[in-house]
N, C-alpha and C positions, 0 to 999 in steps of 0.2 A: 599445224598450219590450217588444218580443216575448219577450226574452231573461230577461225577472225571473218568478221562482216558475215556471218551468215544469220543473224539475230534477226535481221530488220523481214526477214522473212521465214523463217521458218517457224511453220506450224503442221497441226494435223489440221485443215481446213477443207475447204473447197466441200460443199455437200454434194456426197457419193447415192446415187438412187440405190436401194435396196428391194425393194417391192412394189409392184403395182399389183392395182385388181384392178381387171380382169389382168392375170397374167398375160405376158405378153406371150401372144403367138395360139392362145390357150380356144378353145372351142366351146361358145355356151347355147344351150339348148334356148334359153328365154334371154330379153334382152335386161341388159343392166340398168340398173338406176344410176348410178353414180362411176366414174370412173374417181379410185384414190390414187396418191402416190407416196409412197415412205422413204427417207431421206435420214443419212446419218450425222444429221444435224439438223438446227433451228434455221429454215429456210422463209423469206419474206417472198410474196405474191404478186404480181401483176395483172394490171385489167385482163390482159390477153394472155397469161399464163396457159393456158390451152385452147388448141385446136383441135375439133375432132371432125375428120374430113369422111365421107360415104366412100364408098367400092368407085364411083363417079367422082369422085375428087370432089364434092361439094361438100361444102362449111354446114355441121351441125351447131345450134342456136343451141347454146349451153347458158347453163346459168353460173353468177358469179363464182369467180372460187375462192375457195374458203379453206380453213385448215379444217381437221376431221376429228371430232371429238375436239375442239379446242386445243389440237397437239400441235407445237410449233413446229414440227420436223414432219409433220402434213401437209399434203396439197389435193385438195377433192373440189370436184363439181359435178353437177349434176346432167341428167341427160333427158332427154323429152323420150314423150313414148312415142311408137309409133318409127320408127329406126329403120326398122323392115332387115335383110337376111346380108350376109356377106362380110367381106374382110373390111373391117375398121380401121384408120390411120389414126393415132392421137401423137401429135407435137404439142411438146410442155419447153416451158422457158421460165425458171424460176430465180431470187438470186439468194447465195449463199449467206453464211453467218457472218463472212470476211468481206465481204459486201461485194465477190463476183457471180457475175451470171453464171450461173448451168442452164444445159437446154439438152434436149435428147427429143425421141420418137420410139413409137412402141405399134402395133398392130393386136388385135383378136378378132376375131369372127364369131356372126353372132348365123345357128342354125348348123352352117358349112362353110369352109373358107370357098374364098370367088380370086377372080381375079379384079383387082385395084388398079386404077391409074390415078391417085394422089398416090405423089411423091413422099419417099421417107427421106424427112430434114436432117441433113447432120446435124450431129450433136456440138457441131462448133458452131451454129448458124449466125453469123452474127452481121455487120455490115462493118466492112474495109475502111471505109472514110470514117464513120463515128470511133472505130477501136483506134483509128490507126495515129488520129487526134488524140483521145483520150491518153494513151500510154504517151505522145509526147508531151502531154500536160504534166503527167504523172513523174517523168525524168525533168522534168523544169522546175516542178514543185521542188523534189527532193535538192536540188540544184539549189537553188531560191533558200531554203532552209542552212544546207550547209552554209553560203556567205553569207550570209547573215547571220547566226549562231556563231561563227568560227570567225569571222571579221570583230564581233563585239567581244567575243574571250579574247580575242591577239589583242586589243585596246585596254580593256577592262583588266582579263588575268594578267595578260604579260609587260603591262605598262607601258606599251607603245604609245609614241607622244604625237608621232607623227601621221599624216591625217589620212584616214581609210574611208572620209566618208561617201567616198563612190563606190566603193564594196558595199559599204553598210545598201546605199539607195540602190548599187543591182541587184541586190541579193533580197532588200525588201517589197522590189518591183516585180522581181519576177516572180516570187512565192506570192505576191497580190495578184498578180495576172494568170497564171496557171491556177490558182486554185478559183477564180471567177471561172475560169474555161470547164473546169473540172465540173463547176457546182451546174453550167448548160449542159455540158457533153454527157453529163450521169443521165438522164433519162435517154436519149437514143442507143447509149453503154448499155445500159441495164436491159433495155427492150428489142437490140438489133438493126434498128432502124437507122434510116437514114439522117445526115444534116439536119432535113428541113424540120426534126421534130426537135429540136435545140430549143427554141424560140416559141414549143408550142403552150401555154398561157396552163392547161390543166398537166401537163407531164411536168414543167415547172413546178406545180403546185403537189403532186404528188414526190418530187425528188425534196423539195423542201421540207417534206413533215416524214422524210424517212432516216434512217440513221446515217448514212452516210454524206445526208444533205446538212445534216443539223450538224455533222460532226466539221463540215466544210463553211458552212457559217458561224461556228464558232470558234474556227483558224483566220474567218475575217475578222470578228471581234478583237480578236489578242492581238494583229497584225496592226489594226486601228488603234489599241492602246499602246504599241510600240514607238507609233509619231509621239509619244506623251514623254518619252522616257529621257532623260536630262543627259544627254551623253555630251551635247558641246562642251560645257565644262571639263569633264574629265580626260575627254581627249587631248586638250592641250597644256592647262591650268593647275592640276593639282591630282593627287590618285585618288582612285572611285570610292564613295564613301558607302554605306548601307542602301543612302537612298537613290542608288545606283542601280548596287549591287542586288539588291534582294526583288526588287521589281524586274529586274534584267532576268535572275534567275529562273522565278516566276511564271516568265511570257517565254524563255526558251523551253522550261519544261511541260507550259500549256498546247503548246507546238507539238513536242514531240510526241502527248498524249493522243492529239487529232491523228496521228498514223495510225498509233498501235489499237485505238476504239477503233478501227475503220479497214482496218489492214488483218491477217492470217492470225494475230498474237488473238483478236477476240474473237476467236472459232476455235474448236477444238479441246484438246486435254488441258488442264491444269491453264484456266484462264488468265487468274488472279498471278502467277508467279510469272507468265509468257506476257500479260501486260506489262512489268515492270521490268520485265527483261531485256523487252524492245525498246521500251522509252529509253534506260539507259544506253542501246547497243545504238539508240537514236544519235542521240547525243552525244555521245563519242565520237560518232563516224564524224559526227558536223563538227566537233573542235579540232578533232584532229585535220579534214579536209578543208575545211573553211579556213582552219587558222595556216595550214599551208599556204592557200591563194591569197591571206593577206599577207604573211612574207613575203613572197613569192610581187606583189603589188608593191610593197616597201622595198626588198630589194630593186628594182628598179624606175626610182624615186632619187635619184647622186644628189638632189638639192634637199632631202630629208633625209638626214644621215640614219643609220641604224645601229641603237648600241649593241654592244657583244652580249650584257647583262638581258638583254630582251628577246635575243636569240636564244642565250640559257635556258631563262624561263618556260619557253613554247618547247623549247627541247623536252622540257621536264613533264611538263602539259601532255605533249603528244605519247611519251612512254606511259604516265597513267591513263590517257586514253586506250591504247594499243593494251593495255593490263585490262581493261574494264570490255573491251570487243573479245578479246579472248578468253574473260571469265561466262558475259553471256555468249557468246559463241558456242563454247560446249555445249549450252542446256537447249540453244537453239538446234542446233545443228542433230542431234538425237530425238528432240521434240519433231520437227520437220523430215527426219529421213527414214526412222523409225527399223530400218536394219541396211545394213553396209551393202545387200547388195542393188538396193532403191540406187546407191552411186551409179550405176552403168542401166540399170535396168529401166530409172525414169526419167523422162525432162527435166524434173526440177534436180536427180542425183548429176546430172551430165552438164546444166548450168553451173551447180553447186561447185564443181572441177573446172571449171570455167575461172569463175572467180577466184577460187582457191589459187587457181597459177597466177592471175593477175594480183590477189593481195600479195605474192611471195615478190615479185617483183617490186611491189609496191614498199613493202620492209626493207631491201634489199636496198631500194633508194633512201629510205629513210637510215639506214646504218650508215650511206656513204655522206648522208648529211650531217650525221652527227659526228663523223671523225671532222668535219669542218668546226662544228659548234664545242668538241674537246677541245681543238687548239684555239678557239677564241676563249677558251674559260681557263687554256692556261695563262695565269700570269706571267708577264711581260718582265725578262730584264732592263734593269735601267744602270748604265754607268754614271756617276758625278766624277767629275774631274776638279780637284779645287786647282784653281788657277790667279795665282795672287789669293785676294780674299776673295772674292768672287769663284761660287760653285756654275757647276756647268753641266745641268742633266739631260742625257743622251740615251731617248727611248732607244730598244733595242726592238722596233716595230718597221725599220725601215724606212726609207725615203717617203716625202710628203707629208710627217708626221709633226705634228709640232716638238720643238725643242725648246723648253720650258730656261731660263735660266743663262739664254747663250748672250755675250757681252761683245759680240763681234760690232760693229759698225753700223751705226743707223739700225739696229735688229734690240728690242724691247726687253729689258732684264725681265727676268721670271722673279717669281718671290722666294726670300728668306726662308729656308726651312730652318723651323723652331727646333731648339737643341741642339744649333751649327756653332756653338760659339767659340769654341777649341777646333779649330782648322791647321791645317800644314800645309805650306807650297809645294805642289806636285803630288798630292796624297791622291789615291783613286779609290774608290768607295763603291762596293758592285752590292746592289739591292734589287729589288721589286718596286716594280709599279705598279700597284693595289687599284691605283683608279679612285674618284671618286665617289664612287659607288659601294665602297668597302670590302669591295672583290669577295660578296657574299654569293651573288649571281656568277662571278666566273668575266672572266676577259678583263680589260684594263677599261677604265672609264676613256669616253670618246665616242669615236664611231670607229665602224668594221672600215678598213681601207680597200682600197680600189681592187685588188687582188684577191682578196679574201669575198669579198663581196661576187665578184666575178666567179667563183666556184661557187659557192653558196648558191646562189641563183640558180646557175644552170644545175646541180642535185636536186634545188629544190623542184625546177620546172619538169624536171623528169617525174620529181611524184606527183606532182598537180597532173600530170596529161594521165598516169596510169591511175590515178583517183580516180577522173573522170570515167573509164574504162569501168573501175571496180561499181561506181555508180549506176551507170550504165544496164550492168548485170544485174544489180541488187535491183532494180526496178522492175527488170523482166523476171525475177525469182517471187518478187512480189503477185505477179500477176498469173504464177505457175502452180500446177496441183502441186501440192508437196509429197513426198515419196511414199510418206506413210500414209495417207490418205489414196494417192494412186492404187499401193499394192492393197489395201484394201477394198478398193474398187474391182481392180483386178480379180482379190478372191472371191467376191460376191459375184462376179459375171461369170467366175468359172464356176462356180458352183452350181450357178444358175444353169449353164452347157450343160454340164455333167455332174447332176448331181447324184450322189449315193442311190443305189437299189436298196430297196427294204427288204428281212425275208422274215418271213413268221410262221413260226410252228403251232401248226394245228391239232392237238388229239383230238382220236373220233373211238368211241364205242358202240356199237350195236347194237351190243347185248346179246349177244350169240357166242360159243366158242369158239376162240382165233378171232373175232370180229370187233378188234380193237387194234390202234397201232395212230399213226400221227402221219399228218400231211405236211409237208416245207414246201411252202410257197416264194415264190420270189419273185420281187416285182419292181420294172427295173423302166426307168429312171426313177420312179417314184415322184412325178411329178404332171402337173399340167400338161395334156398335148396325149401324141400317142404314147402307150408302154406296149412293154412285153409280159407275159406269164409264165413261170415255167412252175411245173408240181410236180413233185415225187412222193411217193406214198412207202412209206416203211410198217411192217406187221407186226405183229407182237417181238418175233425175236431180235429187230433191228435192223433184218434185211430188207432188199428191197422186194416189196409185193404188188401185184396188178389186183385191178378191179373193174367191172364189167361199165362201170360210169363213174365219173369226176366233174362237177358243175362248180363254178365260181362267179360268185356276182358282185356289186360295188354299189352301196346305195351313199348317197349322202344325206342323210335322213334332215338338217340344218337348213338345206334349200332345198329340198324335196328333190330331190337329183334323184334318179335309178328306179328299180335295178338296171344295171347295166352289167350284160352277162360278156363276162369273158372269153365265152366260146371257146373254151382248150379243147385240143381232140390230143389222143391218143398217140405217141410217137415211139410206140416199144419198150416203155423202161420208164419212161416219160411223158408225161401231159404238157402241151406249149400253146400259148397263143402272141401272135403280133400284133392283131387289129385292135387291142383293148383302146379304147379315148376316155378318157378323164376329163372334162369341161371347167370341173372350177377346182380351188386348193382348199384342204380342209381336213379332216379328223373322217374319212372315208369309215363304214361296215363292211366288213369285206366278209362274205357266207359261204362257208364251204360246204359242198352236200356231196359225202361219200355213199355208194352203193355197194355194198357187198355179195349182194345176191338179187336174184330179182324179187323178193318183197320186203329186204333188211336193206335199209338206210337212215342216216343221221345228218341234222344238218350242223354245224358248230360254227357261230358268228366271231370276231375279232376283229378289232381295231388298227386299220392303218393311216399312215399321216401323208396327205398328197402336198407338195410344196408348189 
């Protein structure tokens, strides 16, 4: 069950920050040139992708940003000199590969930290009226997509004669108007901001030449060459021939590409296999949901009848759809969750259980449809009575049905069935009524009667309302970190809290006898900000030995950093310090100077990595 409708969203997306320099919270002695930022994925930039606000909350004059070394999973700009001492605020707002915004804040101090009164932005900063539009574009779009896609299969696949073309125009009106909305609403989306920057002449101009803009102009194009497409004929006149069929296919599957270029499928692992996995997981959802609510529109139509044969077909339609969302379903749903316990542990695993109950409901309607559409595809007993010479056939469909053949009174003889020509008075003859349809489809030729009709509909209207629901989800799963991308966020921030201590062993010889043996260092968190030091000295035989001095310093010889003396004093068995600061991350010298006597010492240098 886990496995259906989770395609149209699952990916590993959403770009996760991974690094800044200056670290964040980090202490540097001289002021920086540049703030970067590194990102686990190809991240696109904005004018105002960063702010960097003084200890006084005023706006630092940065220059463009740019990515760093030409890395697309970069974001760097530059900084003026002249900065002067204190705690730094930088807010960044950048947008992902799946084409949603990230945005976060970070601090460093330059000197000593102070105290600040600019504000730290949350990392959701966005604005309520432009999201709050957007995402209802977004369920319109998808809306707009399904009747229409699943309007023109219930015509086209399932030979329906009768007339859906107010599906086809809400489904083609809405998916025209939502994604106009979409192609304004992407710049104040992308940037936070409010309405009034909808309309503004250069963020137009910039949403238009970015991917998301081009990918949204080019679902206007295919929507524009869909008025082109010949369907009056086939709807009524004759069945759809190539030059229907294959431009029809064509603009549905140009469609569902505009998602998956724009959407989680083009971020992340295994691109190529997760785009073609959503297009299809696309495309199912819309025949099988669309082609419900054109039923669902034909069933209650009493003056366009509906044949049994057409009900088969969509029947048949909607299990290979439901076959095609459960094959990509699995690769999505492992793609996007990336371990069982992202289900409870993130947004997008606790949506994903969301929908998952609503698809089970949503099967569950569709099984009670289809014990409807078995007994329409059973064929029909028919009695003939001969009476005199004259036959007299007696659908066994019930009252209101026509009675082909009866010779009663003012009522119209039926026709001669061929090979009657040896009859007997009183003979009864019990057969099938195949239909003329060949009862290849299933049900008796005609239309579904008033009764049958009457359950069908309301089965059907029960999955139309819990579609809309599973639709519903699927658009906020769209717009949700995905689980495997979250918990890797997750372990990058913990790692970043607490990260590993280093310890490294020291030998030291004198050159004296006994005046050899090894120092174990450790040094803990091992990273930017304050650490700690602790040193043990062991002598030659392994045990532990004192010595009359123990010195440690930290140069970062890269940016001319240090030394920078670790000050350990002497704690009985042990040398410790708390006060050590580390200012920036880097491939640290770390110098150890044992004293064994007072004119024998050695100093032994070693490499540690500050993150």
């Amino acid at each position: 069950m886990l496995v259906l409708f989770t395609g149209v969203s699952g990916a590993s997306a959403h770009a996760a920050l991974t690094g800044t320099d200056p670290q964040d919270g980090s202490v540097l002695k001289s002021e920086p040139r540049r703030v970067t930022l590194t990102f686990s994925e190809s991240i696109g930039l904005l004018d105002d992708s960063f702010r960097v606000l003084t200890p006084e909350n005023r706006r630092v004059h940065t220059g463009a940003p740019s990515h760093a070394d030409d890395r697309s999973d970069t974001a760097s700009v530059t900084l003026p000199r002249g900065l002067g001492t204190g705690t730094f605020t930088v807010a960044w707002r950048v947008v992902s590969a799946d084409s949603h915004p990230v945005s976060g804040a970070f601090t460093f101090s330059i000197g000593k930290p102070s105290a600040t009164t600019a504000p730290l932005p949350s990392a959701a900063a966005s604005n309520p009226a432009s999201t709050g539009l957007y995402d209802i574009a977004r369920y319109a779009a998808y809306s707009g997509l399904a009747l229409l896609i699943g309007a023109a299969t219930f015509v086209l696949g399932c030979g329906h004669r009768g007339s859906v073309r107010r599906l086809l125009l809400t489904g083609w009106w809405t998916l025209l108007g939502s994604t106009l909305a979409l192609l304004l609403l992407r710049g104040p989306y992308e940037r936070g901001t409010g309405l009034g920057d909808a309309l503004d002449p250069s963020i137009l101009s910039d949403t238009l030449t970015s991917r998301p803009g081009i990918v949204l102009v080019a679902r206007l194009a295919l929507l524009a060459a869909a008025v082109l497409l010949p369907l009056r004929a086939p709807l009524r006149d004759r069945a759809p021939g190539p030059a229907v069929l294959v431009p029809g296919g064509v603009l549905a599957l140009g469609l569902a590409v505009t998602w998956a270029a724009a959407e989680h499928a083009s971020a992340g692992i295994q691109v190529p296999v997760a785009m073609v996995s959503s297009v299809l997981h696309l495309l199912a959802m819309a025949v099988w949901l669309g082609g419900l609510a054109a039923l669902l529109s034909a069933l209650h139509r009493p003056a366009e009848p509906v044949a049994p044969a057409v009900v088969t077909r969509f029947s048949r339609l909607a299990l290979v759809s439901v076959a095609v969302l459960a094959a990509t379903g699995v690769y999505q749903s492992w793609r996007g969750l990336g371990s069982w316990d992202a289900l409870t542990s993130t947004s997008y695993g606790r949506l994903l259980l969301v929908k998952v109950a609503a698809v089970a409901l949503l099967l569950a309607g569709a099984a009670f449809s289809r014990r409807w559409t078995a007994r329409l595809a059973t064929p029909r007993a028919a009695v003939t009575v001969t009476a005199g010479r004259v036959p007299v056939t007696v659908p066994a469909g019930g009252p209101g049905e026509t009675r082909e053949g009866t010779d009663g009174p003012g009522e119209e003889r039926g026709p001669e069935p061929e090979g009657t020509e040896d009859r007997h008075d009183g003979r009864t003859e019990v057969g099938h009524d195949g239909g003329h349809d060949g009862g290849h489809d299933g049900g008796a030729g005609g239309t579904i009667d008033a009764g049958q009709r009457q359950g069908l509909r309301r089965s059907v209207l029960a999955e139309v309302t819990v579609g809309i629901l599973v639709l519903m989800v699927t658009t906020m799963l769209t717009g949700t970190q995905p689980g495997r991308a979250a918990e890797e966020t997750a372990a990058a921030t913990a790692a970043a809290d607490h990260p590993a201590s280093s310890t490294t062993t020291v030998p030291f010889d004198v050159g004296t006898p006994g005046g050899h043996g090894k120092v174990q260092v450790e040094l803990s968190p091992g990273r930017v900000g304050e650490n700690s030091v602790q040193a043990v000295i062991f002598g030659p035989d392994g045990g532990l030995a004192t010595v009359p001095e123990l010195r440690i310093t930290f140069t970062l010889e890269s940016q001319q950093v240090g030394p920078i003396d670790a000050e350990i004093t002497d704690k009985g068995g042990y040398w410790t310090s708390d006060t050590l600061t580390l200012p920036l991350p880097g491939t640290w010298t770390m110098k150890t100077t044992v004293r064994t006597t007072d004119v024998d010492q050695v100093t032994v240098e070693r490499k540690v990595r500050v993150s």
